[in-house]
C-alpha positions as CSV (number, residue, x, y, z in Angstrom):
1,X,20.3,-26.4,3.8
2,X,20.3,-29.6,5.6
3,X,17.1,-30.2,7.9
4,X,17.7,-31.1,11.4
5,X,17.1,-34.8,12.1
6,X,13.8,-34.4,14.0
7,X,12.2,-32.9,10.8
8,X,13.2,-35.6,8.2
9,X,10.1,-37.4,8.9
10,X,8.0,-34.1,8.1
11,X,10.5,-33.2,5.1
12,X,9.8,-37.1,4.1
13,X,6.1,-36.7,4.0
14,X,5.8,-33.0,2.4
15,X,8.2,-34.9,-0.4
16,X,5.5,-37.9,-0.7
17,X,2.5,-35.4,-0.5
18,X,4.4,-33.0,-3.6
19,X,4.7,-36.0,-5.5
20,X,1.4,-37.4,-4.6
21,X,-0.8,-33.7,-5.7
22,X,1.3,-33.3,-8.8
23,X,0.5,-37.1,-10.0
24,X,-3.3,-36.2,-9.1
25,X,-3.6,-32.6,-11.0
26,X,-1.9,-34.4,-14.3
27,X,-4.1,-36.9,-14.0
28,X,-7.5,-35.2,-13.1
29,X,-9.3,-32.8,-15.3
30,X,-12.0,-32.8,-18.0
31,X,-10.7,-36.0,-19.0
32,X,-9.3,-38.8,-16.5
33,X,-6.4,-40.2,-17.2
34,X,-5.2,-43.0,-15.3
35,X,-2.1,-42.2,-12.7
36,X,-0.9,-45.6,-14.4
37,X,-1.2,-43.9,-17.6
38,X,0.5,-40.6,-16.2
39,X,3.3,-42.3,-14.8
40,X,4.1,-44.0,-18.2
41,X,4.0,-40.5,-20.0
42,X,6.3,-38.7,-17.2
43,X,8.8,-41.9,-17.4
44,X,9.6,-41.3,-21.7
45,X,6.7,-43.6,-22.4
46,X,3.7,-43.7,-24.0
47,X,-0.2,-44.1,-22.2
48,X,-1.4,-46.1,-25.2
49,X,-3.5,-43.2,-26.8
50,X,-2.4,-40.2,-28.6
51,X,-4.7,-38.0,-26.9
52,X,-3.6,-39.0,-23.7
53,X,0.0,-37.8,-24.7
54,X,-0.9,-34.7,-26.0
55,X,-3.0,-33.4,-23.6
56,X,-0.3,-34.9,-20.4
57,X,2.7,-33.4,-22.5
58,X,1.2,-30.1,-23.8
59,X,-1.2,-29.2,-21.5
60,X,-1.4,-30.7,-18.2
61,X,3.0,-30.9,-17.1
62,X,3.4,-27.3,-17.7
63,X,0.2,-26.5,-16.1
64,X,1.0,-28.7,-13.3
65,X,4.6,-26.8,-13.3
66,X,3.5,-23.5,-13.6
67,X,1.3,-24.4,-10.3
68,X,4.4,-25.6,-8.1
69,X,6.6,-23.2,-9.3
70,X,3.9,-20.2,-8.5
71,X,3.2,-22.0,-5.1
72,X,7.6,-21.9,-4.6
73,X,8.1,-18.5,-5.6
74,X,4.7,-17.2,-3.7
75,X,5.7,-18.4,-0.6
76,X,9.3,-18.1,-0.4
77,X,8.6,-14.5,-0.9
78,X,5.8,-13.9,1.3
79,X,8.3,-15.1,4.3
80,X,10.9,-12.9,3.4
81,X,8.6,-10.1,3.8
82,X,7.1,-11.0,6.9
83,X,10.9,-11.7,8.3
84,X,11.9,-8.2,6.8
85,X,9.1,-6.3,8.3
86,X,8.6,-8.2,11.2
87,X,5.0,-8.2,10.3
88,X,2.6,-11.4,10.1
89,X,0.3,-9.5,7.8
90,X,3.3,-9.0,5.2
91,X,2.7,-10.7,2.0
92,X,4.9,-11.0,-1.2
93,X,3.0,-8.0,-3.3
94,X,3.2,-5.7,-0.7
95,X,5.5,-3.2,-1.9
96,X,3.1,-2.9,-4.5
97,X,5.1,-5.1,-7.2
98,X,1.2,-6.8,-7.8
99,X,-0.4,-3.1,-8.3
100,X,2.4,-2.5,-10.8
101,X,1.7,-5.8,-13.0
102,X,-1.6,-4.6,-13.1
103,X,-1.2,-1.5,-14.1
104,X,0.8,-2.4,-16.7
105,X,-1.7,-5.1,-18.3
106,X,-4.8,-2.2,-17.5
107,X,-3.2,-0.2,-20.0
108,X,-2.4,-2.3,-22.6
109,X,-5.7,-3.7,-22.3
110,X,-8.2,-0.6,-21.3
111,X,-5.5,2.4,-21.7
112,X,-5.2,1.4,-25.3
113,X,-8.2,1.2,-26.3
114,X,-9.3,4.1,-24.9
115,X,-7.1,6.1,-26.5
116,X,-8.5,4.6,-30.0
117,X,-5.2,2.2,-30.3
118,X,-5.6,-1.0,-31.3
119,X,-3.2,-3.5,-29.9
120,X,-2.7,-7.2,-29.9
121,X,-3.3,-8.6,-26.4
122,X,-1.4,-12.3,-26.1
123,X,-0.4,-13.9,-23.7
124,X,3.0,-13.1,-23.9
125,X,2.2,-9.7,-24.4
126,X,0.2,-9.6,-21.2
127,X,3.1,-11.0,-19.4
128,X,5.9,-8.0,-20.5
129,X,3.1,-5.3,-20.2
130,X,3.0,-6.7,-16.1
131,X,7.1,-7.4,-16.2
132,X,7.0,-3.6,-17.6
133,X,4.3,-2.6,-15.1
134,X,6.3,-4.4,-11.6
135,X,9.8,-3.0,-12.7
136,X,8.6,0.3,-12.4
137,X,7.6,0.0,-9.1
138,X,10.7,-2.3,-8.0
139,X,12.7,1.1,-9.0
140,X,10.1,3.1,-6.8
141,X,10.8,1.2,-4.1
142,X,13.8,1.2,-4.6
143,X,14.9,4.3,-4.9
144,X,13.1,4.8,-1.5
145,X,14.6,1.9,0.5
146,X,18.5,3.2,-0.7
147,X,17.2,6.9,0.9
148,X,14.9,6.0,4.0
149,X,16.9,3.9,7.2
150,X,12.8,3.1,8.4
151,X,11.5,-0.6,7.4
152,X,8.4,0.0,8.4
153,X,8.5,3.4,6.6
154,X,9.0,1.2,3.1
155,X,6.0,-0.8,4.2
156,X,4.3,2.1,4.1
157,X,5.4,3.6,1.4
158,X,4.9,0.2,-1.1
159,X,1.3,0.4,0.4
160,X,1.2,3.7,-1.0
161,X,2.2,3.0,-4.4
162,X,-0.4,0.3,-4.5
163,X,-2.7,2.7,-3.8
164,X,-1.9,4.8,-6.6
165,X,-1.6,2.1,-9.0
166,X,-4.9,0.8,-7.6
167,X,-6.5,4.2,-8.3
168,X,-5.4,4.4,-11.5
169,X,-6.4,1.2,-13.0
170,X,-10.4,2.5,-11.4
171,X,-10.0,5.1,-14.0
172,X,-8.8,3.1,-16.5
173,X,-11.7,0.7,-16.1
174,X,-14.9,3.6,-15.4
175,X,-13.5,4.9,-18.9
176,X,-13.1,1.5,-20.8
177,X,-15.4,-1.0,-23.0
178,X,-17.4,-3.6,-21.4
179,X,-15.6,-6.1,-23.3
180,X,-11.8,-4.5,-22.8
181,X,-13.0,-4.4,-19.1
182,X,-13.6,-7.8,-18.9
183,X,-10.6,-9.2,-20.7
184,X,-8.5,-7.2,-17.2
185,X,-10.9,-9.4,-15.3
186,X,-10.4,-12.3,-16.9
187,X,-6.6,-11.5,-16.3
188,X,-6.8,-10.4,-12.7
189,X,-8.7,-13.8,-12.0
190,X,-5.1,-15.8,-12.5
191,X,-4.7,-18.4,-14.8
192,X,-2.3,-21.4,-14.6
193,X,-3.0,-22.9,-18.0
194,X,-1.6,-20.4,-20.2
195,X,2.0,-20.8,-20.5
196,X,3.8,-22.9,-23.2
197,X,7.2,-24.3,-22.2
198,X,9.1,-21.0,-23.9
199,X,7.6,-19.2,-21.1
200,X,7.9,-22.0,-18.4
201,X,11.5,-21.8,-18.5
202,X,11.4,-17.7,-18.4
203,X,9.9,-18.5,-15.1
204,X,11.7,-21.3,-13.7
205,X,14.9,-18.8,-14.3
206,X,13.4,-16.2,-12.6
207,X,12.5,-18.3,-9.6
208,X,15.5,-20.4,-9.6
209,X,17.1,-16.8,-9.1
210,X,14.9,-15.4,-6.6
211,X,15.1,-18.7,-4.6
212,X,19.1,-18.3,-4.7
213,X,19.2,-15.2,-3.3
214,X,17.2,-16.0,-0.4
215,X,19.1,-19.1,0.3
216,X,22.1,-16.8,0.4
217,X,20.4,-14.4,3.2
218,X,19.4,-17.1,5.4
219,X,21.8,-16.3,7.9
220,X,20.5,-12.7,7.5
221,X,16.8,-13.8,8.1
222,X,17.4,-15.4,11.3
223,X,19.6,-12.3,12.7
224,X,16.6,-10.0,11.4
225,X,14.5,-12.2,13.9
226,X,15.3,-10.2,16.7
227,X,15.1,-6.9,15.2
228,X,17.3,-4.8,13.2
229,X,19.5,-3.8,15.9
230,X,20.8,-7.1,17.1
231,X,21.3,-7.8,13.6
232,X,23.5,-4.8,12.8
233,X,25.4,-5.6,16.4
234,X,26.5,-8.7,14.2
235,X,28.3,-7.0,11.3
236,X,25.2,-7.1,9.3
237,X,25.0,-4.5,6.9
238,X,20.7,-3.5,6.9
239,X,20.5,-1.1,4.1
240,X,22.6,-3.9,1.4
241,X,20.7,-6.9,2.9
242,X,17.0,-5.0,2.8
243,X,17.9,-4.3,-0.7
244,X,18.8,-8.0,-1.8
245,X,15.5,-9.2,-0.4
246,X,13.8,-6.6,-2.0
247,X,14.9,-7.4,-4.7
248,X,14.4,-11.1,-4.8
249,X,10.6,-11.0,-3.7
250,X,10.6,-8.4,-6.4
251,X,12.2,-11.4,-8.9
252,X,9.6,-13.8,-7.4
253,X,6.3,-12.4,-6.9
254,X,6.6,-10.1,-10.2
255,X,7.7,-12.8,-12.6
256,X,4.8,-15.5,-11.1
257,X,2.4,-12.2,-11.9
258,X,3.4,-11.5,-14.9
259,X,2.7,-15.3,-16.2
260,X,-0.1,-16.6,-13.8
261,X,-1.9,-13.7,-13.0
262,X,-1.8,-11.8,-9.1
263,X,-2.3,-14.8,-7.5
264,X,-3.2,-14.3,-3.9
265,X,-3.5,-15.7,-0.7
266,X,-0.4,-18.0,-1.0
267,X,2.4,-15.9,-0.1
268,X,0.6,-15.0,3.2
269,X,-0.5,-17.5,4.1
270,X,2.0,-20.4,3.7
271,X,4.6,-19.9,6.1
272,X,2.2,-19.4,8.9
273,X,0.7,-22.7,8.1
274,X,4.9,-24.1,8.1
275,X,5.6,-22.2,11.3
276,X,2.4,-24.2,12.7
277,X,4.0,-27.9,11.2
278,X,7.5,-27.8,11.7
279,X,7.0,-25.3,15.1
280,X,10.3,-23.1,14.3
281,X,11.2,-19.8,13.7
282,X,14.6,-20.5,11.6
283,X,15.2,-20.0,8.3
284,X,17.5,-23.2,7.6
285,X,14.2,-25.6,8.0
286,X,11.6,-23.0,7.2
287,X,12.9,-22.0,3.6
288,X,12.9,-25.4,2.5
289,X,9.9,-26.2,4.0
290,X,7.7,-23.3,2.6
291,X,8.7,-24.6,-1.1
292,X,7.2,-27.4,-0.5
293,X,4.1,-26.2,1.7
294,X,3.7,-23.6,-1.0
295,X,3.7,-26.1,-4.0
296,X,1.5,-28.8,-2.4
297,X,-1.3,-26.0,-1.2
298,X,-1.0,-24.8,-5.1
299,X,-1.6,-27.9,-6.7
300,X,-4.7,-28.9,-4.5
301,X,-6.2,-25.6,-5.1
302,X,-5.2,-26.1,-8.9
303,X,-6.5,-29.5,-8.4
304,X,-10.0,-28.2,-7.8
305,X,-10.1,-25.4,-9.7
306,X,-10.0,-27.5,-12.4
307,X,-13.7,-29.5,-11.5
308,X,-12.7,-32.8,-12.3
309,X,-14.9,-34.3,-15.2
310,X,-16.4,-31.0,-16.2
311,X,-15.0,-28.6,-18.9
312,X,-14.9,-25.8,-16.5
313,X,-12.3,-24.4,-15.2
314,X,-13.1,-22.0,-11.5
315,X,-10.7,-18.8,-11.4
316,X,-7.4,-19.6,-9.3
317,X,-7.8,-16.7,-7.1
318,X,-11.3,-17.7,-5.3
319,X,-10.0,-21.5,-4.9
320,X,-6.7,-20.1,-3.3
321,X,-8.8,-17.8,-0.8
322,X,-12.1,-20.3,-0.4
323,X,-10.3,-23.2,0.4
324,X,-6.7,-21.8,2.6
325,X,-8.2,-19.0,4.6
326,X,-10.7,-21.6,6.3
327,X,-7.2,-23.8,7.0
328,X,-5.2,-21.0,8.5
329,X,-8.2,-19.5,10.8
330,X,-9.0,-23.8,12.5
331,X,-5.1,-23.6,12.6
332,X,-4.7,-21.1,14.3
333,X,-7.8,-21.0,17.0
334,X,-6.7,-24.8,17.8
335,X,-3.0,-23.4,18.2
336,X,-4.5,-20.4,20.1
337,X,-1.2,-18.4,19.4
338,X,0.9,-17.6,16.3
339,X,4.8,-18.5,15.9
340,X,6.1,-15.5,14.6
């Protein structure tokens, strides 16, 4: 995936602006730590003070990873979708693989209890409940997409299921405790800071996988640019090739759910605001370059989420929405059209 040379310049800075926002979100939090400092940690050294290292090392890194990686996966899957469905409203949970996470951690949290079951809610046992909770609706939509030749009919179809799923965490929460009620909340707010590096590697495997397969449909993505029909006049088989990038947004946007939360806003947004830098359509430059849009965007909205010098910590979800939605409606009334 080697950029065209007009866009090494752009691919230059997104590199220095990734490296830049990561440096900044170790470094910024409750308690500043010096990028100096920072850089001596990340390098095999030491900052000087204990505290420093402990809270760089087993706190902030995999925070700061869990934040690119979500940004990656996010993003890389919300342009497959809109490339599948030819639709620039497409995002990466809807098939309904978010819905599913959350039914899944809805009842182990609220279906539990009200059945009078007592159950240890972790974090790790959050994250399988929502694994548990997306895979049955990856092999609902699934089974659909192998039996229905209509894209737009799956769109529809994954809406559906997240309607259902929707309607049945409602229940779940109108019958539930106030405080079983607000530990789903909690959860549905998306949280960054949660994962250990046992479970950061879980999901750098899953999105080093779901990033693979999408690398390997490039050629796919561009010939699905002009509709099904010119791609299947090039040998491409649809039915195979719809299931593969099912299947990898599926990877993507259900793994980052199951450890971070439903994280919104990113996988929607991000490769409009690409389309708008690097002014392309294809798939060789925009896949690279959406990793790295969605990565940067994530750490800044991590970034402030976290309220420098204050012990509070603002839920992931509103800082995704408050501060990128403003960004992609200026972009696009000073653009006055949408590459799509």
């Amino acid at each position: 995936m080697k950029p065209e040379r007009p866009y090494y310049l752009r691919f230059s800075i997104f590199v220095l602006l990734l490296a830049t926002c990561f440096l900044v979100n170790i470094g910024l939090g409750s308690v500043d730590i010096p990028f100096g400092k920072v850089c001596a940690v990340l390098s095999g050294g030491t900052s000087g003070r204990p505290s420093w290292d402990y809270i760089i090392l087993h706190y902030r890194l995999p925070k700061a990873l869990t934040a690119a990686f979500s940004g990656c996966g996010l993003a890389v899957s919300g342009l497959m979708m809109q490339t599948l469905f030819r639709n620039p409203l497409a995002g990466p949970f809807v098939l309904g693989i978010s819905s599913g996470a959350s039914l899944g951690v809805a009842l182990l949290i609220m279906g539990a209890s009200s059945l009078g079951i007592s159950l240890f809610t972790s974090g790790l046992s959050l994250a399988v409940a929502a694994t548990a909770g997306s895979f049955l609706v990856l092999l609902a939509v699934m089974a659909v997409a192998f039996r229905i030749k209509d894209t737009m009919a799956i769109l529809i179809i994954g809406l559906m299921f997240g309607s259902i799923t929707s309607a049945v965490v409602s229940v779940l929460s109108y019958f539930s405790s106030a405080e079983k009620l607000q530990q789903y909340i909690f959860w549905s707010f998306g949280s960054l800071g949660n994962l250990g590096w046992d479970e950061l590697i879980i999901l750098s495997v899953l999105l080093l996988t779901g990033i693979l397969m999408s690398i390997f449909c490039i050629k796919n993505l561009n010939a699905l640019l002009l509709g099904e029909t010119y791609a299947s006049s090039l040998g491409m088989n649809i039915r195979r090739n719809r299931i593969v990038l099912i299947l990898a947004t599926s990877i993507l946007a259900g793994g980052i759910t199951a450890f971070a939360g439903p994280v919104s806003f990113i996988g929607l947004a991000v490769p409009h605001l690409t389309r708008q830098v690097f002014n392309t359509t294809n798939h060789r430059i925009l896949l690279p370059a959406v990793i790295l849009y969605g990565a940067i965007l994530m750490l800044v909205c991590d970034t402030i989420a976290q309220w420098p010098a204050s012990d509070d910590t603002l839920p992931i979800n509103a800082i995704t929405s408050l501060v990128g939605a403003p960004v992609v409606v200026w972009l696009l009334v000073r653009k006055r059209r949408m590459i799509f």
